[in-house]
C-alpha positions as CSV (number, residue, x, y, z in Angstrom):
1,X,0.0,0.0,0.0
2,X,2.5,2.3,0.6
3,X,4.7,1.6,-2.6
4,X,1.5,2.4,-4.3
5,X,0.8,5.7,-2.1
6,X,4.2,6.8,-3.3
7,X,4.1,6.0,-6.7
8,X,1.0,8.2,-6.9
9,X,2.9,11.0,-5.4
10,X,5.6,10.6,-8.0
11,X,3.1,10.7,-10.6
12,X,1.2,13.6,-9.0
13,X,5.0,15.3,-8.8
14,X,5.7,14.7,-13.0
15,X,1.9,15.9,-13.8
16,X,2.5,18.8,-11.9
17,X,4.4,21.3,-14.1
18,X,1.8,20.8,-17.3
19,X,-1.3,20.4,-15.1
20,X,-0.7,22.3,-12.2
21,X,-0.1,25.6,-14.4
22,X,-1.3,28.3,-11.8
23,X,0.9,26.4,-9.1
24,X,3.7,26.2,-10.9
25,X,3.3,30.3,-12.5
26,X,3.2,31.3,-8.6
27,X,6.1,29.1,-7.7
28,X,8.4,30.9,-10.4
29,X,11.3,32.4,-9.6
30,X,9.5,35.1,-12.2
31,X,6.2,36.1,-9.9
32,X,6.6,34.5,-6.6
33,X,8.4,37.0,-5.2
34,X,5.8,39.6,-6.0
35,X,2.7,37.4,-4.6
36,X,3.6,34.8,-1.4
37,X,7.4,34.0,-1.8
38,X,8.8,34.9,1.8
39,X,11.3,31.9,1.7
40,X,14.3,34.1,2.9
41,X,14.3,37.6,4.2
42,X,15.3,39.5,0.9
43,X,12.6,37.5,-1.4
44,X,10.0,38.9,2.0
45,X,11.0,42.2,1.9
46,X,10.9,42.6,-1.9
47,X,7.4,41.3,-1.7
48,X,6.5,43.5,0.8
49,X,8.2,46.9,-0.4
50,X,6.0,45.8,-3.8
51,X,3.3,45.7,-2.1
52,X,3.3,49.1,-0.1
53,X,4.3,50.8,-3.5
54,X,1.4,49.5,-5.3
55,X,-1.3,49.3,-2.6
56,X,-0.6,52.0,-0.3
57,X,1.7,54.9,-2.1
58,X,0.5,55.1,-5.3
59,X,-3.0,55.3,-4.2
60,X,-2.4,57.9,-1.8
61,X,-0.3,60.0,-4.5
62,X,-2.9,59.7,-6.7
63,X,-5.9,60.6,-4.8
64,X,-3.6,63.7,-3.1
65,X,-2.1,64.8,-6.8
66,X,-4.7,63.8,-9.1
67,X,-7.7,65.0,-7.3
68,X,-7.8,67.4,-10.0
69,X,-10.5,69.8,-8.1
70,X,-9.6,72.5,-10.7
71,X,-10.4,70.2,-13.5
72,X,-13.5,70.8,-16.0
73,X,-16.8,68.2,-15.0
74,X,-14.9,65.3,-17.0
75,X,-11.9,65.3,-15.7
76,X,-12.8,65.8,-11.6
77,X,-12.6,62.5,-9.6
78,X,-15.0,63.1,-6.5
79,X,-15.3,59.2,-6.4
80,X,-11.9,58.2,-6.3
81,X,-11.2,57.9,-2.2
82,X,-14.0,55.5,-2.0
83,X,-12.2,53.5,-5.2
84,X,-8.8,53.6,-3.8
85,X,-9.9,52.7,-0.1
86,X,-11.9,49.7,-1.2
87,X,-9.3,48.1,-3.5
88,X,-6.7,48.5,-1.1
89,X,-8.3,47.4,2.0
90,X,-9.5,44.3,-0.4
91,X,-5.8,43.6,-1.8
92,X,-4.5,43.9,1.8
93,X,-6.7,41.5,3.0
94,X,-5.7,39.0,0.1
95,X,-2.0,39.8,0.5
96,X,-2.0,39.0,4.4
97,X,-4.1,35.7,3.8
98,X,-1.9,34.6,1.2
99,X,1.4,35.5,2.7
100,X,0.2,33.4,5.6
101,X,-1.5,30.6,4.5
102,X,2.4,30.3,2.1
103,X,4.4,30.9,5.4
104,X,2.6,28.1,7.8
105,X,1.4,25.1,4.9
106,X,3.1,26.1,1.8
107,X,1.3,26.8,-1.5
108,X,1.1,22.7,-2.5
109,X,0.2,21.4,1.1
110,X,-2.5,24.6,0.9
111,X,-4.3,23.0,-2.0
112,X,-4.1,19.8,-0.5
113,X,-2.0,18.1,-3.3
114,X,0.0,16.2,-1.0
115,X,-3.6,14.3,0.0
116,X,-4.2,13.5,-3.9
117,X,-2.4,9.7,-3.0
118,X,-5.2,9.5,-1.0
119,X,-7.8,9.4,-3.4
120,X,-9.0,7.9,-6.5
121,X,-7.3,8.7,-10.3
122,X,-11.3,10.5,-11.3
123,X,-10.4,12.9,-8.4
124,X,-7.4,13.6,-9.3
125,X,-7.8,14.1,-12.7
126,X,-10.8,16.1,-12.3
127,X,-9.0,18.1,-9.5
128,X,-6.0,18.3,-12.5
129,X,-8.4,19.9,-14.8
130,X,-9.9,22.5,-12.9
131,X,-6.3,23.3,-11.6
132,X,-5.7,24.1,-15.6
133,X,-8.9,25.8,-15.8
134,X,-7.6,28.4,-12.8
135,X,-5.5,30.4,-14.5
136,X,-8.5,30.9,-17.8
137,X,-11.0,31.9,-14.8
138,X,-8.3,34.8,-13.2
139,X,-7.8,36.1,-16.8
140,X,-11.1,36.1,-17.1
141,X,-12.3,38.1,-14.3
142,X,-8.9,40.3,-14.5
143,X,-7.8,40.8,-17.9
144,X,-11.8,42.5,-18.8
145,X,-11.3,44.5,-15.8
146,X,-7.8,45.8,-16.8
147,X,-8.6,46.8,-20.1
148,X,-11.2,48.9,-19.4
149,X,-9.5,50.8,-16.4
150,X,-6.7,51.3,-19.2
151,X,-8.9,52.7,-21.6
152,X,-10.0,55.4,-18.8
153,X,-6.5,56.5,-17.6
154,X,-5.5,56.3,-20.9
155,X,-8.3,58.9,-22.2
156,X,-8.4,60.9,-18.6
157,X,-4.6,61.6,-18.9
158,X,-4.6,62.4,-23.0
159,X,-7.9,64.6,-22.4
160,X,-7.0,66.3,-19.3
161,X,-3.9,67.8,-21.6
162,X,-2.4,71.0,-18.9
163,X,-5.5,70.6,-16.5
164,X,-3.8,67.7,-15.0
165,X,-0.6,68.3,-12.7
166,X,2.6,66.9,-13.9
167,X,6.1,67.4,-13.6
168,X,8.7,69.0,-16.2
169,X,8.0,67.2,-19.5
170,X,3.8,66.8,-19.8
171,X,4.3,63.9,-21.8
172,X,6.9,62.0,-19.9
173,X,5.3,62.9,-16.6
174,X,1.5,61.8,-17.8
175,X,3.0,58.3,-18.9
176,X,4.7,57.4,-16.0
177,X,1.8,58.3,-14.1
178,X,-0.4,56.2,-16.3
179,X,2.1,53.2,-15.9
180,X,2.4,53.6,-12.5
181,X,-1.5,53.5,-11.4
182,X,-2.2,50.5,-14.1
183,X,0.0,48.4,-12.4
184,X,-1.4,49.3,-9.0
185,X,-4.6,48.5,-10.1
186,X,-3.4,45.6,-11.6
187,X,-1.5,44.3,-8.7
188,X,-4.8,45.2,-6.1
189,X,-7.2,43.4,-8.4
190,X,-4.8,40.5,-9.1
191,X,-4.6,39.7,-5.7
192,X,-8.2,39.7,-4.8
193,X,-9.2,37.6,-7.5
194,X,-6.2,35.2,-7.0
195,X,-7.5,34.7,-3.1
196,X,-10.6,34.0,-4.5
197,X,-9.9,31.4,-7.0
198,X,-7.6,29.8,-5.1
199,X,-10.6,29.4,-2.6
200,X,-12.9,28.3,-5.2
201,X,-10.5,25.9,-6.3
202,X,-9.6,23.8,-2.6
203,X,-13.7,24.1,-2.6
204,X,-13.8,21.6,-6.1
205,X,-11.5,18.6,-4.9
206,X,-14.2,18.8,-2.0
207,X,-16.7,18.5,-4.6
208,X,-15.0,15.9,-6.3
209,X,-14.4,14.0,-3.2
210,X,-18.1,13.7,-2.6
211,X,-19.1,12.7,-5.9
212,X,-16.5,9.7,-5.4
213,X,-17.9,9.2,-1.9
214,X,-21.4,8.9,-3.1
215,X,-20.4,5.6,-5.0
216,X,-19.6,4.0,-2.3
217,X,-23.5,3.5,-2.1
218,X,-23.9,1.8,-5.2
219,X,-21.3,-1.4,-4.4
220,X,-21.0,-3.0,-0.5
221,X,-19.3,-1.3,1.4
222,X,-19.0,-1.6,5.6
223,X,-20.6,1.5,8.0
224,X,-17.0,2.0,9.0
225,X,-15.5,2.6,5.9
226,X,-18.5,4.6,5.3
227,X,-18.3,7.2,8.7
228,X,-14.3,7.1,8.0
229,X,-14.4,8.8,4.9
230,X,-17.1,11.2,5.9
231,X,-15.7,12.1,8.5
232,X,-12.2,13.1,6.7
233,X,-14.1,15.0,4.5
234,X,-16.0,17.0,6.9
235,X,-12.6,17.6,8.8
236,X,-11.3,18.7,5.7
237,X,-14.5,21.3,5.1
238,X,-13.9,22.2,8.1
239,X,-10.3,23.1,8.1
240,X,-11.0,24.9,4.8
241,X,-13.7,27.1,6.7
242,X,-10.9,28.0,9.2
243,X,-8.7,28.9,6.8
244,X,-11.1,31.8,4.7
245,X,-13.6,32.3,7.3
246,X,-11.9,35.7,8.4
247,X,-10.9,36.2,4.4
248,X,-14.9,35.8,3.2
249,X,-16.8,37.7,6.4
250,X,-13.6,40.8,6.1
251,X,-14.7,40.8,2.2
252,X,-18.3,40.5,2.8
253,X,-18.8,43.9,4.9
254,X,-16.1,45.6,3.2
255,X,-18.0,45.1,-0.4
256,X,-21.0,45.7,1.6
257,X,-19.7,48.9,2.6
258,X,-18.2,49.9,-0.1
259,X,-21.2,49.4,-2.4
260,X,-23.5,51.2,0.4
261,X,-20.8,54.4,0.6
262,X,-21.0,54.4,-3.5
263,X,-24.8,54.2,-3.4
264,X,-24.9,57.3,-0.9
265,X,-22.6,59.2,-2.5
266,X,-24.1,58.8,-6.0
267,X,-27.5,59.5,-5.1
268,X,-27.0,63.0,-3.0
269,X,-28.0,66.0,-4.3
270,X,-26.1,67.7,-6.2
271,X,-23.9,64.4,-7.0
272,X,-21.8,64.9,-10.4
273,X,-22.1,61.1,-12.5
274,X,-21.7,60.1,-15.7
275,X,-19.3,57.8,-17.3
276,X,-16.5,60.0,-16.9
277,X,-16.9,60.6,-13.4
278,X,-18.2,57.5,-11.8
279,X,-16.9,55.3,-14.2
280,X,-13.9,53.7,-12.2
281,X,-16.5,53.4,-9.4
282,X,-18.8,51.7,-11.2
283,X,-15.3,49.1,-13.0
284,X,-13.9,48.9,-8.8
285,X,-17.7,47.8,-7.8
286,X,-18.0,45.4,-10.7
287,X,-14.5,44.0,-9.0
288,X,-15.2,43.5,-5.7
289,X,-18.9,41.9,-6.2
290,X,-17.4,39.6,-8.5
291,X,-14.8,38.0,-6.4
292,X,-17.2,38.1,-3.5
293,X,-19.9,36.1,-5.5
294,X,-16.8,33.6,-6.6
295,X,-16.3,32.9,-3.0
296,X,-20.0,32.4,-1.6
297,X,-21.1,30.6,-4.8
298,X,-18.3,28.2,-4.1
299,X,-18.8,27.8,-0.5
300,X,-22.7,27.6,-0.9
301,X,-22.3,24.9,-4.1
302,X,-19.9,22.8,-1.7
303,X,-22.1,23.1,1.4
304,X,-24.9,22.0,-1.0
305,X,-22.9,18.6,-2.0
306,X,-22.1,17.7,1.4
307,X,-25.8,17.9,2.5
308,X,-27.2,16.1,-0.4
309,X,-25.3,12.7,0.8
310,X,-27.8,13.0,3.6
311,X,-31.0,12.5,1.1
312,X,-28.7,10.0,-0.7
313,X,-28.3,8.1,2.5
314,X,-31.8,8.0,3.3
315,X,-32.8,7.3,-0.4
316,X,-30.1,4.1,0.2
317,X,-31.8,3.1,3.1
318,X,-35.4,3.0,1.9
319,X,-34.6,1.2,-1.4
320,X,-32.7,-1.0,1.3
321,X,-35.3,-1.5,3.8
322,X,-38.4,-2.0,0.7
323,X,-36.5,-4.5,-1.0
324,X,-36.9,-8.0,0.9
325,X,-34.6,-10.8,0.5
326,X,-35.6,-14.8,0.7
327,X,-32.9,-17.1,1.9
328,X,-33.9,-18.8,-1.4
329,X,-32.0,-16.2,-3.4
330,X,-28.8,-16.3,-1.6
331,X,-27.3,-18.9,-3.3
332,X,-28.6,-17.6,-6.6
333,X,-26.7,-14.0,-7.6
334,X,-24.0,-12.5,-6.0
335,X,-26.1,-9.2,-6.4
336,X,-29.7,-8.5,-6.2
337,X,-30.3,-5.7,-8.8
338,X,-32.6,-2.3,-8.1
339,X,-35.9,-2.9,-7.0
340,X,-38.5,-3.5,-9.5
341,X,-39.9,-0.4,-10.7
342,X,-42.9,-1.8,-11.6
343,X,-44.0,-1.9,-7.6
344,X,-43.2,1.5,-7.4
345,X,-44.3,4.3,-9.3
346,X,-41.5,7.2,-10.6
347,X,-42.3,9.5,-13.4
348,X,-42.0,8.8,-17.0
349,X,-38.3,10.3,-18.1
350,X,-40.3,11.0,-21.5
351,X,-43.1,12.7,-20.3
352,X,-43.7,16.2,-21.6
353,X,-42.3,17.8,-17.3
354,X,-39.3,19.6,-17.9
355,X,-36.7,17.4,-15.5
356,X,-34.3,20.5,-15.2
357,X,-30.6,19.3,-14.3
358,X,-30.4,16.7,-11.8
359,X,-27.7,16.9,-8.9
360,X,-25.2,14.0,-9.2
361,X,-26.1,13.1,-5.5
362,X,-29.5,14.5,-5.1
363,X,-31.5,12.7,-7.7
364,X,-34.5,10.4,-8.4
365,X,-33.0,7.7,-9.4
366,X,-32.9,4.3,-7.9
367,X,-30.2,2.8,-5.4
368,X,-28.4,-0.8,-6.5
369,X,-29.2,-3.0,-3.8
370,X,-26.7,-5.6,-2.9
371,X,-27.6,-8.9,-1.4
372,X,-25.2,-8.5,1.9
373,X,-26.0,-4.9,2.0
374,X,-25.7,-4.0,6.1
375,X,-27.9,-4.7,8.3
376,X,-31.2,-2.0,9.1
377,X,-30.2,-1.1,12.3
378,X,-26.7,0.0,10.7
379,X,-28.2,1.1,8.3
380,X,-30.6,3.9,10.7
381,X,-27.5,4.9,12.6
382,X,-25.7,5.7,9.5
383,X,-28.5,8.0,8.1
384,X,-29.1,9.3,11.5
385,X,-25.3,10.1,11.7
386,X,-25.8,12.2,8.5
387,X,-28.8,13.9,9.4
388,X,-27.2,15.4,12.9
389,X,-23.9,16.3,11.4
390,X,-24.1,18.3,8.1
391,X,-20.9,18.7,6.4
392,X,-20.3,22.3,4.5
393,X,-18.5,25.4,4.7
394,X,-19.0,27.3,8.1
395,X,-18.6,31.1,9.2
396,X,-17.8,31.2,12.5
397,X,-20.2,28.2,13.4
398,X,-23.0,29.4,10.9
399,X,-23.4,27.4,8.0
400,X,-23.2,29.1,4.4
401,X,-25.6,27.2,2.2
402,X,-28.2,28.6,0.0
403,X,-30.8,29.8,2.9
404,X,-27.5,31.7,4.2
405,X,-27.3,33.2,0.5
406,X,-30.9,33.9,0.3
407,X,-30.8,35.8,4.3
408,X,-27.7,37.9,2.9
409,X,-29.2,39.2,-0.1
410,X,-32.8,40.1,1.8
411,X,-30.6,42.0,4.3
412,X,-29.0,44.0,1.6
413,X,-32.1,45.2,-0.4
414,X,-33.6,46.1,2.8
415,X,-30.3,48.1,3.6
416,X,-30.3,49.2,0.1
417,X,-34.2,50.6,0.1
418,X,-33.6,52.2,3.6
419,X,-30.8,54.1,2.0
420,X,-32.6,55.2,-1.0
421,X,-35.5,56.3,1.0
422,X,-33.3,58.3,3.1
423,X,-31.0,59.6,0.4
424,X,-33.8,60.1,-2.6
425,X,-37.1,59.3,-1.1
426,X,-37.7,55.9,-2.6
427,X,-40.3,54.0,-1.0
């Protein structure tokens, strides 16, 4: 067993530089140094020098120099302390999370790759895949995002012409400026949606994980085998909550914030905005809700999984308990197969009802029955196991599954109307 737990680990080792592509681009000497790479003290204070340059000088230099209070109606920035604040406060956050989770587990043993021995080569694959699908999602998210802040800068510094300070040559001066805030917002945004994915992506091989686990209903299979794997899984849920608890609630009332200051400032009277105006605001919004709604769609999808094994469980031990077995049969077939369906009725899968997509684990479709499946008492504690200890991703002990999504987006609109009455009269 344990030649074969190593050879999986060498195998997991030689996939890992052409599958593991966003491991292996923030473990080169190239970048690392810039994100998480504190391995000696000069690579730690590099990174963090880079980090007060881009997420706390140039943003205060450009909101102090750039204010541009002189400046004609398109060229005045009277959102841009609410822009600079949130990104930085957001990139911070990232920065220290990532810096630490590199520091104490390391960026491999963070994603749990040294537990891929442990499971089966689907999982692994799968987990492989989406690994190579990380790096499409961040340029997705950031590259949209980039582009259109440089098309701003780009026509706020060549508009602006003498209305906007500068120093000596206009022309030199206006495209180091230019330079110098792109690649601040490109190192804030970068890190905020590189938290994120990261989390989305530990939250999958959970996925993945249960999907494999819910086999283990359709062959034999002993209770303790059964409670041994759930229970690794929940522990590993559960150390992933740990881990971005702090990350997700700090993100989730700073966006929260941040889109109630914009909403307040945007709606008094007398409020200047247009595209040219509260156009950044509207690109630095469109940032942060994004990232946010990448990690609590992950979390609430995972949470989701975990809970459905509970209705497979019970579905297993209905099918189970209806399906008698004579003494006759046992020397018969190894295995019985799924209960008749003509003593029970299901619907027709041609019928004219729109089916929708199924869940992989919470669906209608019958549970194989095995003839030495366990016995009904085991059977009862197992699914009574499940329904008294829910797996999922946690906040501080409360659980973040769709209800928790649904009870967060009723307490914003009611925030959000309350402010709008106040601000504009909306009732």
């Amino acid at each position: 067993m344990d030649e074969v737990g190593e050879t999986l680990v060498m195998m997991s080792n030689r996939k890992s530089k052409s599958n593991y592509q966003i491991i292996d681009a923030l473990e080169s000497k190239s970048i690392s140094w810039i994100f998480i790479d504190h391995s000696n003290p000069w690579k730690a204070a590099i990174s963090w020098l880079i980090f007060f340059i881009f997420t706390v000088g140039v943003p205060i230099l450009s909101h102090i120099v750039y204010q541009c209070s002189i400046c004609d109606n398109s060229h005045q920035r009277p959102f841009d302390l609410i822009v600079q604040l949130s990104l930085s406060i957001c990139s911070t956050l990232s920065f220290l999370n990532l810096s630490s989770f590199a520091q104490k587990y390391g960026l491999r043993r963070f994603l749990f790759l040294d537990k891929l021995s442990d499971v089966s080569v689907k999982v692994r694959d799968g987990y492989s895949e989406q690994l190579h699908r990380s790096i499409k999602l961040l340029c997705m998210f950031i590259i949209p995002c980039f582009l259109a802040d440089s098309a701003y800068k780009i026509w706020w510094f060549c508009s602006g012409g003498n209305q906007i300070p500068y120093i000596s040559n206009i022309y030199l001066s206006h495209t180091f400026a230019c330079i110098l805030l792109l690649c601040s917002w490109l190192y804030r945004t970068s890190l905020f949606f590189l938290t994120c994915v990261l989390f989305k992506v530990t939250c999958y091989l959970q996925i993945l994980r249960l999907e494999d686990f819910a086999k283990v209903f359709e062959r034999q299979a002993d209770v303790g085998s059964i409670l041994k794997e759930h229970l690794a899984i929940r522990r590993t849920l559960r150390i992933i909550s740990h881990r971005f608890r702090a990350f997700i609630v700090s993100t989730l009332i700073l966006v929260t914030a941040s889109q109630f200051a914009s909403l307040l400032v945007t709606t008094e009277t007398g409020s200047l905005v247009n595209l040219s105006t509260a156009g950044e605001l509207a690109l630095c919004s469109v940032t942060l809700v994004s990232g946010l709604f990448i990690c609590l769609r992950s979390a609430a999808k995972i949470t989701h999984k975990a809970q459905s094994v509970t209705c497979l469980a019970a579905k297993w031990h209905t099918c189970a308990t209806i399906d008698s077995f004579d003494d006759a049969d046992v020397g018969f077939n190894e295995e019985t197969p799924v209960a008749n369906s003509s003593n029970y009725h299901f619907a027709d899968p041609d019928s004219d009802m729109d089916e929708g997509d199924e869940d992989d684990l919470d669906n209608t479709k019958m549970v194989p029955i095995y003839r030495d499946t366990i016995s009904y008492q085991k059977r009862q504690a197992l699914v009574t196991y499940f329904e008294n200890n829910r797996a999922g991703i946690t906040l501080f002990g409360f659980m973040l599954d769709r209800s928790s999504l649904h009870t967060i987006f009723a307490i914003e609109m009611s925030l959000t109307l309350w402010l709008l009455n106040k601000t504009v009269g909306f009732s």
